[in-house]
C-alpha positions in Angstrom: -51.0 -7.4 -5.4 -50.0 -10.8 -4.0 -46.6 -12.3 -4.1 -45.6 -15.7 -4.9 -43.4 -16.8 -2.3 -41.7 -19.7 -4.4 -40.9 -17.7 -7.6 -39.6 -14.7 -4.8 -37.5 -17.6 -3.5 -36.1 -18.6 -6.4 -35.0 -15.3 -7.1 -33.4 -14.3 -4.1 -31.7 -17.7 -4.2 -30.7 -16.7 -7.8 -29.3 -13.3 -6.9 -27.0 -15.2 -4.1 -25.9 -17.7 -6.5 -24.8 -14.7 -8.8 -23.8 -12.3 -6.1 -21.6 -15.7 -4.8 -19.7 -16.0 -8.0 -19.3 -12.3 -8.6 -17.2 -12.5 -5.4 -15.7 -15.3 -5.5 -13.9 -14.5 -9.3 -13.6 -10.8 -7.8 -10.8 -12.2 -5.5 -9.5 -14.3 -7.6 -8.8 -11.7 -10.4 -7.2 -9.7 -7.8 -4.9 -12.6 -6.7 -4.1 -13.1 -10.1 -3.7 -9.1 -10.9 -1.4 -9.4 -7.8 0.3 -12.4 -8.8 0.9 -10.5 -12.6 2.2 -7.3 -11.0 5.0 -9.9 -8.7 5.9 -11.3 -11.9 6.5 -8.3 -14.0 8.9 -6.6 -10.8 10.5 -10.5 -11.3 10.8 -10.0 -15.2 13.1 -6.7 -14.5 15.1 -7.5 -12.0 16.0 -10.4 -14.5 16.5 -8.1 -17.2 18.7 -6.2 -15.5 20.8 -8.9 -14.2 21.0 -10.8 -17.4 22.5 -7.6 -19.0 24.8 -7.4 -16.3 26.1 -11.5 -16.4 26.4 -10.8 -20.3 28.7 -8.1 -19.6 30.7 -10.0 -17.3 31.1 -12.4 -19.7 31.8 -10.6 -22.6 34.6 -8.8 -20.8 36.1 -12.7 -20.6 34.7 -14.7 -23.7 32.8 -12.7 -26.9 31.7 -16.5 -27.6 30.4 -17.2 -24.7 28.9 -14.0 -24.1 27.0 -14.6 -27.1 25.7 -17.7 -26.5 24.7 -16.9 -22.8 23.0 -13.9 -23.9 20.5 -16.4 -26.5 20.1 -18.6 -23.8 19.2 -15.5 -21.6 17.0 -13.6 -24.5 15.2 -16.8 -24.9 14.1 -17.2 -21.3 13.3 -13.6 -21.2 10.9 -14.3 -24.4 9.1 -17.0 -21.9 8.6 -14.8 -18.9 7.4 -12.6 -21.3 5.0 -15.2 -22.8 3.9 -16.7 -19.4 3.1 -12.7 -18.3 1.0 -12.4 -20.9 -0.9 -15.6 -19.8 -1.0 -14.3 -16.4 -2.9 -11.1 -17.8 -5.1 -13.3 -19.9 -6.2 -15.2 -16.9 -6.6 -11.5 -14.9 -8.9 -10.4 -17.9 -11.2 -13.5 -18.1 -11.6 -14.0 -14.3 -12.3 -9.9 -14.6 -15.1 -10.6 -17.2 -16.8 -14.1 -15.8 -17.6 -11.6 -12.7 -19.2 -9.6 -14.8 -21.0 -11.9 -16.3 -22.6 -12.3 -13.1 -22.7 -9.2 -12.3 -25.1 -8.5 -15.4 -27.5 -11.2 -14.2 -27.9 -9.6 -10.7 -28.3 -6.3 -12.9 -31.5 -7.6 -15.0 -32.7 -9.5 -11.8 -32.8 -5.7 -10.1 -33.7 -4.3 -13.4 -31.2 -2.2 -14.1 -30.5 -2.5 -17.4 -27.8 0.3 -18.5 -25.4 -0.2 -20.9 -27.4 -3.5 -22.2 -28.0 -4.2 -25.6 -31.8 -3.8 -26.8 -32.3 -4.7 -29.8 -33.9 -2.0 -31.5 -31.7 -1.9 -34.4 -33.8 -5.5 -35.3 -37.5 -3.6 -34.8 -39.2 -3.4 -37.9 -42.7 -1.8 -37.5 -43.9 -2.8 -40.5 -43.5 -6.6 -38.8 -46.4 -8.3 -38.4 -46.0 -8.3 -34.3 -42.7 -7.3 -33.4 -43.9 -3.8 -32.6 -47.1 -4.5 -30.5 -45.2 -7.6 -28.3 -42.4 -5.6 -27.1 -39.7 -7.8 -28.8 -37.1 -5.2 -29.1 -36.5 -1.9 -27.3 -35.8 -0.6 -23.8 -37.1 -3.3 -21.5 -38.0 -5.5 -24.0 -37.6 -9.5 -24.8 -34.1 -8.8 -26.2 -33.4 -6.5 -23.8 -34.0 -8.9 -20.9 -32.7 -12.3 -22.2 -30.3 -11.6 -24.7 -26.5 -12.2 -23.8 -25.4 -12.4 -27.2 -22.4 -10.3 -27.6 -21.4 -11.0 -31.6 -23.6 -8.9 -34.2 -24.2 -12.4 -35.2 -25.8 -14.0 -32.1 -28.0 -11.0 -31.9 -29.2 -11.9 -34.8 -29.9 -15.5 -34.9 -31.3 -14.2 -31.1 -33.9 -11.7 -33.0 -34.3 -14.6 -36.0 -35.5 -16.8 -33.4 -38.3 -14.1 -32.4 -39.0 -13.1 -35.6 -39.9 -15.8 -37.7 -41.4 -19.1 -36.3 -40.1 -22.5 -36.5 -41.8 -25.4 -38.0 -42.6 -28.3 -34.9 -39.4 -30.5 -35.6 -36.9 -27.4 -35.4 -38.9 -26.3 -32.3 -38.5 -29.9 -30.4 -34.7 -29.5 -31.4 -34.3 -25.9 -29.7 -35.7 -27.4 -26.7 -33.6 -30.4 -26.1 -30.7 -27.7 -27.0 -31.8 -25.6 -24.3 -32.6 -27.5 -21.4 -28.8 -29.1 -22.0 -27.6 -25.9 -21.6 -29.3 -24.8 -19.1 -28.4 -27.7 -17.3 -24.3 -26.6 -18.0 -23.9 -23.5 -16.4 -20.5 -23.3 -15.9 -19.9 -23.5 -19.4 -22.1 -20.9 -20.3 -20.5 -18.5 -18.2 -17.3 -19.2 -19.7 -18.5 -18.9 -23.4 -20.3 -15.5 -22.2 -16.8 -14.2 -20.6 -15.0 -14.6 -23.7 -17.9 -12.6 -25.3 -17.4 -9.9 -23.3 -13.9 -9.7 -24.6 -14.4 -9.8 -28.0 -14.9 -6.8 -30.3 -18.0 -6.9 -32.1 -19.0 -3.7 -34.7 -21.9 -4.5 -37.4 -20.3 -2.2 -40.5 -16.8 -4.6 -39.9 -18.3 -7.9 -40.6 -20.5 -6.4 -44.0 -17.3 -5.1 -45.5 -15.6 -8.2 -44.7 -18.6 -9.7 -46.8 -18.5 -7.7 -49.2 -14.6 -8.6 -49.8 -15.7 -12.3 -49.9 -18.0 -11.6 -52.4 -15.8 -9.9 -55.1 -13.7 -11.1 -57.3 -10.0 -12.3 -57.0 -7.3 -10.0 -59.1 -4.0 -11.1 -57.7 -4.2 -14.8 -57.5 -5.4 -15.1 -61.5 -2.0 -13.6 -62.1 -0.1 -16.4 -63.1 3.5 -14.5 -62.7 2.4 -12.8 -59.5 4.4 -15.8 -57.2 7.0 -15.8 -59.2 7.7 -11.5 -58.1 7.7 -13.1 -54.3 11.1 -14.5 -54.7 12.7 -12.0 -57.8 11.9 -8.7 -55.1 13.9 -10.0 -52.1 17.0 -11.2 -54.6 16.7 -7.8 -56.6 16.8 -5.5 -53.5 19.6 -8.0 -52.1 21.5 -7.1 -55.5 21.0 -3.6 -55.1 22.4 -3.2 -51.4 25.3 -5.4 -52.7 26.0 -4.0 -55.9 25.6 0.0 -54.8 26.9 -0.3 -51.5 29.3 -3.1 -50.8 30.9 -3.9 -54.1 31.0 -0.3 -55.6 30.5 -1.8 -59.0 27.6 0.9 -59.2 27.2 4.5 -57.2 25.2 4.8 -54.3 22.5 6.8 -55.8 21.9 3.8 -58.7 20.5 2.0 -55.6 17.1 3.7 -56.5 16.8 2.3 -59.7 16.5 -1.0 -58.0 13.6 0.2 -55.3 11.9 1.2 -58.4 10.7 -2.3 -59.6 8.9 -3.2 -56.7 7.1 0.0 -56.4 6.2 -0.2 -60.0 4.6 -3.8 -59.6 2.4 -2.3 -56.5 1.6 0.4 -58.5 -0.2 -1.4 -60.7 -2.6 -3.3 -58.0 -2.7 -0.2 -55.1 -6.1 1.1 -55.8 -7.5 -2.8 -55.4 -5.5 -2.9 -52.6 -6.8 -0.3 -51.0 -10.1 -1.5 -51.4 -8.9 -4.7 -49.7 -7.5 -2.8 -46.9 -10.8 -0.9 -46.4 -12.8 -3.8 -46.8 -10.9 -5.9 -44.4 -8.9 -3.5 -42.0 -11.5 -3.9 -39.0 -12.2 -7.0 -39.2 -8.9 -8.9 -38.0 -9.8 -8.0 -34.3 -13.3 -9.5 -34.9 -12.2 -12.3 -36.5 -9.9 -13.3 -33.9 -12.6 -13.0 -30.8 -14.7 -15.0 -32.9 -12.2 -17.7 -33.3 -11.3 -17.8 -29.7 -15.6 -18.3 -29.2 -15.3 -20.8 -32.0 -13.3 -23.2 -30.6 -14.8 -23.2 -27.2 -18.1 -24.6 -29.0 -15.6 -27.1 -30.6 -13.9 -28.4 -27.5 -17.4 -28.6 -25.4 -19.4 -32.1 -25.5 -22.7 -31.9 -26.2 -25.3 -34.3 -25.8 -28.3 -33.2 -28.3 -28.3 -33.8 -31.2 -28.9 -30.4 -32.9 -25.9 -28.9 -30.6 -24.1 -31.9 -31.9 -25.5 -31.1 -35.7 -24.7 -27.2 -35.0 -21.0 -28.3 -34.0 -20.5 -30.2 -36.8 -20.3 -27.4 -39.0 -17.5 -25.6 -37.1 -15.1 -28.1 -39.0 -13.8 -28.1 -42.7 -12.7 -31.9 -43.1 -12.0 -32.2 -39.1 -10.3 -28.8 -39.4 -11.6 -26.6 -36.9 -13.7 -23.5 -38.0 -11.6 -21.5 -35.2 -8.0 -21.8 -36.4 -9.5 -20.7 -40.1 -10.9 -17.9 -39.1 -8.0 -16.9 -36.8 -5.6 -17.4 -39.7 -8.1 -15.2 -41.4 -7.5 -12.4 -39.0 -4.0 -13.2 -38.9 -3.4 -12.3 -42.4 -5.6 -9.4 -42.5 -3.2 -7.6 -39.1 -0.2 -8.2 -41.4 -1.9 -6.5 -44.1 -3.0 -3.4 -41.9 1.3 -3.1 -41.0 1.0 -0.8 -44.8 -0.1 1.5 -41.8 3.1 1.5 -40.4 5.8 3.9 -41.1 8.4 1.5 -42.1 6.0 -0.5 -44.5 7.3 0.8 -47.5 10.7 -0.6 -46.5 8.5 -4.0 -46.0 7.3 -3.0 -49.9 10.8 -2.9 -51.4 11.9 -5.4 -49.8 9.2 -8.2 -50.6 5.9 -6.6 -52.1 4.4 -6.7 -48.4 0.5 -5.1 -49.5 0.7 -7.2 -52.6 1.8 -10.4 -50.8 -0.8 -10.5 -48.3 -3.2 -9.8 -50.1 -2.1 -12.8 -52.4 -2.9 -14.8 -49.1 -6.0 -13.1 -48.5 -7.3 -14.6 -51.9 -5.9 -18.0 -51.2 -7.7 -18.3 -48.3 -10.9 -16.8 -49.8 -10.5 -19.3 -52.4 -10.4 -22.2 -50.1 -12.9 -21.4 -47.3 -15.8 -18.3 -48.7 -18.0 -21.5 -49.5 -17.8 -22.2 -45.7 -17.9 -18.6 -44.3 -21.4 -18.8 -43.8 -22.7 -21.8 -42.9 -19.7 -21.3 -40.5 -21.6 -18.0 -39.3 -24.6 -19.7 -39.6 -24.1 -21.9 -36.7 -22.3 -19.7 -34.5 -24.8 -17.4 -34.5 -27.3 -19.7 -33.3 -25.1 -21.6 -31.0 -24.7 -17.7 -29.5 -28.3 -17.7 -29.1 -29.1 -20.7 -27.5 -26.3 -19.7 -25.2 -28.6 -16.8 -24.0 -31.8 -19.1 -24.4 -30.1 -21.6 -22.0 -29.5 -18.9 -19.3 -33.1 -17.6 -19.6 -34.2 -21.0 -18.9 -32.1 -21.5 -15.6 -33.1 -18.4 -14.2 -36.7 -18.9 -15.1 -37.3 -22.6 -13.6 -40.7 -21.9 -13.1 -41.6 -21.7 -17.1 -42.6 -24.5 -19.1 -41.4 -26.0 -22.4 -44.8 -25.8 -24.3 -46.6 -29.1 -26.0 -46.6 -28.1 -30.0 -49.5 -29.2 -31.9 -49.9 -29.0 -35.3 -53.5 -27.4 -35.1 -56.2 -27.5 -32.2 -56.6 -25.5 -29.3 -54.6 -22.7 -27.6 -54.4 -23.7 -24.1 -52.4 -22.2 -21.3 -52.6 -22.7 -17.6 -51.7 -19.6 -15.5 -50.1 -17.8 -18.2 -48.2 -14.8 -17.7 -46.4 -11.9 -19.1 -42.6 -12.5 -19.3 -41.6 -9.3 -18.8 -43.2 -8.6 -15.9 -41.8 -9.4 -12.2 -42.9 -12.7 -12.2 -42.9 -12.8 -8.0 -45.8 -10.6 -8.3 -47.6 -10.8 -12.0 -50.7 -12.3 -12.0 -51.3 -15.7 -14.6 -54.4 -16.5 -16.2 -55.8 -19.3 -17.9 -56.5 -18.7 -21.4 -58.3 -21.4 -24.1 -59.1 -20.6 -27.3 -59.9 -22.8 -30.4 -57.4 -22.2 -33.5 -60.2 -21.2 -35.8 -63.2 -20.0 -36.4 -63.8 -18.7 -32.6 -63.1 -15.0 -31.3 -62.7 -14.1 -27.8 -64.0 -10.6 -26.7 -62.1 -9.1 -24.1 -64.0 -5.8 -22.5 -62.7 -3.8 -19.5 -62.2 -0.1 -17.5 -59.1 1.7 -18.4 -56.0 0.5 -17.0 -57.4 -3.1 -16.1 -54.8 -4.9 -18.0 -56.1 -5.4 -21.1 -53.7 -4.5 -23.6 -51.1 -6.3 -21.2 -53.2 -9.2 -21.4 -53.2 -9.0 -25.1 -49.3 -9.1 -25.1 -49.5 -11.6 -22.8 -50.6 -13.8 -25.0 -48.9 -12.8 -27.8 -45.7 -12.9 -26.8 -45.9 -16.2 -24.9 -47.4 -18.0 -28.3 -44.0 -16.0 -30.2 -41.5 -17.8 -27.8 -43.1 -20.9 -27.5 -43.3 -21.0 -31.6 -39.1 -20.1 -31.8 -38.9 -23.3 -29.0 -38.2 -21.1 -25.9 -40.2 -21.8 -22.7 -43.0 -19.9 -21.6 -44.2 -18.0 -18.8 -47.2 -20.6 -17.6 -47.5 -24.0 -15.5 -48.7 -25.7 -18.9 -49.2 -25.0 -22.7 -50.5 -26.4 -25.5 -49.6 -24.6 -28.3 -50.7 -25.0 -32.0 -48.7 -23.5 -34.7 -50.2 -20.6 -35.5 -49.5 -17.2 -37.4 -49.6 -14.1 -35.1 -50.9 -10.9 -36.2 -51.1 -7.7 -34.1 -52.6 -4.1 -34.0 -52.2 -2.1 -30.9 -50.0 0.7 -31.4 -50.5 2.1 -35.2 -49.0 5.7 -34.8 -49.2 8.2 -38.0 -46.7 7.9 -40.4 -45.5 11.1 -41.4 -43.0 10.0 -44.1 -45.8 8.4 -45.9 -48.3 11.8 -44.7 -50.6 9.0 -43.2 -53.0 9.2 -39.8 -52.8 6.7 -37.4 -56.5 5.4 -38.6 -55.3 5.2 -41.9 -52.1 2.7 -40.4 -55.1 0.8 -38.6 -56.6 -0.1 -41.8 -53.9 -1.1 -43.6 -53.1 -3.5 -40.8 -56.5 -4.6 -40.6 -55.9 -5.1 -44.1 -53.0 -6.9 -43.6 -54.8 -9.6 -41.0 -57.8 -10.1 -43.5 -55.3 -10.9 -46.5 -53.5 -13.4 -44.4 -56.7 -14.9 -43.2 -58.6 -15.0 -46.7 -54.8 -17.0 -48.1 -55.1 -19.9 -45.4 -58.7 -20.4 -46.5 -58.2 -20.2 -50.0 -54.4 -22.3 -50.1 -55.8 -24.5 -47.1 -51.5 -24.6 -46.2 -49.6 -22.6 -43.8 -49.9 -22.1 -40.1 -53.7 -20.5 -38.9 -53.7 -16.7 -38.7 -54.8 -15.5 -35.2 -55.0 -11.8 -34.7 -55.0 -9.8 -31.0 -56.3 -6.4 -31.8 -56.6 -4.0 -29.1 -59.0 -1.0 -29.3 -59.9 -1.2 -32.9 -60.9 1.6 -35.5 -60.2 4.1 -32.3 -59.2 6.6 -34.6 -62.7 7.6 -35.6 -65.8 8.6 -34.1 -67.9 6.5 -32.1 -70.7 5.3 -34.9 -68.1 4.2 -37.0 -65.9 2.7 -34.4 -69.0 0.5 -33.5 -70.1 -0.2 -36.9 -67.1 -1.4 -38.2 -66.1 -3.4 -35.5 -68.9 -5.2 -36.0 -68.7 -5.6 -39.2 -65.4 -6.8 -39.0 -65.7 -9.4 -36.2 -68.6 -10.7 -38.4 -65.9 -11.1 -41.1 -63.2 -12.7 -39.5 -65.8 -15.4 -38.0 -67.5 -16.2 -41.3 -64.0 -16.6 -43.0 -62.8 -19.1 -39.7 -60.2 -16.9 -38.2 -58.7 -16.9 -34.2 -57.7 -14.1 -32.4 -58.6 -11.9 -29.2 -60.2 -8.2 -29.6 -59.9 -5.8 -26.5 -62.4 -3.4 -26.6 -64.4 0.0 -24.6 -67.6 -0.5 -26.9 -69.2 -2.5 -24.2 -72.4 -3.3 -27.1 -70.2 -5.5 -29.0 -70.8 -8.1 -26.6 -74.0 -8.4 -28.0 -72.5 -10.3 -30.3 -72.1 -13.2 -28.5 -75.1 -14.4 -27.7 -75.7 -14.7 -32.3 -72.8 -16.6 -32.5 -73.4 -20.0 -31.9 -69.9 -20.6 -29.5 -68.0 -18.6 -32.0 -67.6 -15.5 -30.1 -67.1 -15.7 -26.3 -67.2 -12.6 -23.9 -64.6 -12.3 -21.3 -63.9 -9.1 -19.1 -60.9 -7.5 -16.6 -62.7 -5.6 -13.6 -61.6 -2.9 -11.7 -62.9 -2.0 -8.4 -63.3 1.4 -6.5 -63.1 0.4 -2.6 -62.8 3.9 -0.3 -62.5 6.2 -3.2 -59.3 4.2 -4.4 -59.1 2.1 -7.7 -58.6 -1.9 -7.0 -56.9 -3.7 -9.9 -56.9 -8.0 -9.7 -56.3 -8.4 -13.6 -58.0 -11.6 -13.7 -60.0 -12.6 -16.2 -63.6 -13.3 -15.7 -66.9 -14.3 -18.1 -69.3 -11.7 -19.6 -68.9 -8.1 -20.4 -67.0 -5.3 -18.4 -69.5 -4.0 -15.6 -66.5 -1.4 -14.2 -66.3 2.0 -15.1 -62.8 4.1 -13.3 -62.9 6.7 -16.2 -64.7 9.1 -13.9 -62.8 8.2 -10.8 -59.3 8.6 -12.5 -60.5 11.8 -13.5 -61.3 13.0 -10.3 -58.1 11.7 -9.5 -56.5 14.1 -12.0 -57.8 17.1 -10.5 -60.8 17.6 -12.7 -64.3 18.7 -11.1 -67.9 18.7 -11.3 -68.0 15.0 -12.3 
């Protein structure tokens, strides 16, 4: 297999660029580790010597003891602060070289500890299965960099369902800008890292937003704020101080407020449960928030995507901090001295009071809030895949014609070594009959193409020197497995694909709307014997060309390629040779004209150990 030297160059220069930075914020974390642990030996010597000043002084002047020591305290409560910041700065440096340390692990292929996106792999998808979207070593797992459970799934959106011609040509000005701003990127992926991301958090937290207020609606609710504080102040007075009533009488006043909660506690321990994970998660995302919010942009759908970070100019981040705020004061019931919190001033029932204010105000926003950031998340990852893959192409979207690709090949393979093809096929009404020995690269080729027109349709570049790419409506059948929840063979899961493709094909015809159907079926009706594997193949090929469908079937049944000669230009033969050269088997996986003239069944055999062949 050959190599292309420019592609191998680019990676290698890639891997130094990464390996560079990797370094380079290695050291610097360290410096600033150093620097951090300096500071905190600084921080106690000060302690200690500020204890020992205030003594000093106290032993001459209580006043000015007193006043030395706040002066003291509060410079102690900025060293304190500016540590903190030091340890900040330690952590982010510590996660932009990982960051690149992740890159130089897909570019070696090592991809432990990655997310692969096989929570988002629905088999009953009409191609997500087949093109090796989600998985190990899939699409996702690959390209994504999406850290938030909501940028992985604007990221699998993107895959999953196609975008119409004007959203594409908006993903690919959004793309190559951030390609283009690297430095960015990194930084915006670094604060990923730190965040803490968990699926179940964020649908509790909408299921909260969702139901219904029962605090706020309380009209004397605000008013119990400011009577708890001044009934609990009356008690420690009136018991303890005064003597105007015994000690034990202090109870009486403790009472009220736990009455009042008792009222609300099983709602507010729905509330808790609802929103007790989510503060942490709200807070990353706000911190990931604003840097979308402070970075220009130039296009205009990054621009559009930005806007809706903002209520009124107010930025999306500081809502959804104060969000996450509010719910951390509310998980303090966890505490051990929360119930003093409760006598005091109705802590659970106070906060969540301001939980439903804020829900109030901003659940109208939540989403289209979420919306955006998500997809802001997944161009993020988009624009990385398009820096380190210069070589691929932003395809040319038509809005019907011809599929037309120009050394296409598949994106998940080394591409310093896979081997492109060029591949044209009319829209409709044309079928292209690919026959070839085992392990020749047809099914690859199949996926090839699949997942190329997939990426190119969600406005992602593709793996070719050019493309021009129609909108069209992918349908796959490659790996139908039995279904033993529904007691089903694998033939049986065949058909009802098959089925599938021929409904979608017979609605475009009749409608006359949507995007064309084009299938790539590998190996079909394999689950039966050989007559009835022939037969209805041909009978179905017939079908799909009288009713004007597209697609590419790979196939062993080298007598279908009869076919093509009856067709009039419909059907078009194409083949993937293997050759045997000193007993070995010689793979190009180029595509040629005609039928399959190869035959390595025998030889791989042999190969196995098995005799008298």
């Amino acid at each position: 297999m050959s190599i292309n030297k420019d592609i191998l160059a680019q990676k290698n220069t890639l891997k130094e660029e990464y390996q560079k930075l990797a370094d380079q914020y290695n050291e610097a974390a360290k410096q600033s580790a150093a620097f951090a642990t300096r500071f905190a030996m600084m921080r106690l010597v000060y302690f200690f010597a500020a204890i020992g000043l205030i003594i000093f002084i106290f032993s001459k002047s209580v006043l000015w003891a007193v006043v030395v020591g706040l002066v003291l305290l509060l410079a102690f409560g900025f060293m304190i602060r500016y540590h903190l910041q030091i340890q900040a700065k330690t952590n982010f440096l510590k996660s932009l070289e990982q960051v690149n340390n992740i890159e130089l692990s897909i570019i070696n292929r090592k991809m432990d500890g990655l997310e692969d996106g096989n929570k988002f792999l629905d088999p009953l998808h009409p191609y997500a299965l087949d093109l090796d979207l989600f998985g190990p070593y899939s699409f996702f797992h690959f390209f994504n960099r999406g850290k938030t459970a909501l940028g992985q799934k604007a990221f699998a959106d993107y895959l999953l369902v196609p975008a119409n011609t004007e959203t594409i040509l908006k993903r690919q000005a959004s793309i190559k800008e951030l390609s283009r701003n690297s430095e960015w990127r990194q930084e915006y992926l670094a604060l990923g890292l730190q965040q803490k991301n968990n699926d179940e958090d964020l649908k509790l937290l909408t299921t909260w937003l969702n139901s219904e207020n029962y605090v706020k609606p309380v009209s004397w609710i605000p008013i119990v704020f400011y009577i708890t504080p001044l009934i609990f102040i009356a008690g420690i007075y009136l018991c303890m101080f005064s003597g105007i009533l015994p000690l034990p009488a202090i109870l009486v006043f403790w009472l009220v407020p736990m009455l009042i909660l008792r009222k609300f506690v099983i709602r507010i321990n729905e509330t808790h449960r609802q929103t007790s994970k989510a503060g942490d998660v709200l807070k990353s995302y706000g911190n990931l928030m604003k840097s979308i919010e402070d970075e220009k942009f130039q296009s205009g759908h990054l621009i559009h995507l930005q806007k809706f970070l903002k209520k009124e100019e107010i930025p999306a981040s500081g809502i959804v901090k104060k969000l996450g705020y509010i719910i951390s004061q509310l998980e303090v019931r966890n505490n051990a001295f929360a119930i003093m919190l409760n006598v005091i001033g109705l802590w659970d029932l106070y906060w969540v009071y301001r939980l439903e204010i804020w829900k109030s105000n901003f659940k109208s926003d939540v989403q289209p809030w979420f919306d955006a950031f998500g997809e802001f998340e997944a161009l993020v990852s988009f624009g990385g895949l398009q820096y380190n893959q210069m070589h691929w192409v932003f395809p040319s979207i038509l809005e019907q014609g011809t599929f037309d690709s120009k050394e296409l090949k598949h994106p998940l393979i080394e591409q310093d070594v896979v081997i492109g093809n060029d591949v044209k096929i009319p829209a409709s009404a044309h079928l292209k009959l690919l026959t070839g020995s085992n392990m020749a690269g047809k099914s690859t080729f199949l996926r090839t193409v699949g997942l190329n027109i997939v990426m190119g349709l969600a406005g992602l570049p593709v793996a070719a020197d050019d493309m021009q790419l129609p909108q069209l409506d992918v349908f796959t059948s490659m790996r139908t497995q039995d279904a033993l929840h529904e007691s089903t063979s694998s033939f049986y899961a065949e058909l009802k694909r098959l089925k599938m493709i021929l409904e979608a094909v017979e609605k475009h015809n009749t409608t006359g709307s949507g995007k064309q159907p084009f299938f790539l079926l590998d190996e079909i009706l394999k689950g039966t014997n050989s007559v009835d594997r022939h037969t209805g193949s041909k009978a179905l090929i017939e079908q799909l060309i009288s009713e004007k469908a597209a697609g590419i079937i790979a196939t062993h049944d080298l007598d279908l390629g009869q076919l093509e000669e009856k067709s009039g230009g419909a059907i078009e033969n194409l083949c993937i040779e293997v050759d045997v050269e000193d007993g070995k088997l010689v793979f190009d996986y180029k595509l040629k004209k005609g039928v399959s003239k190869s035959f390595n069944a025998t030889q791989l055999m042999r190969e196995m150990g098995i005799k008298n062949l």
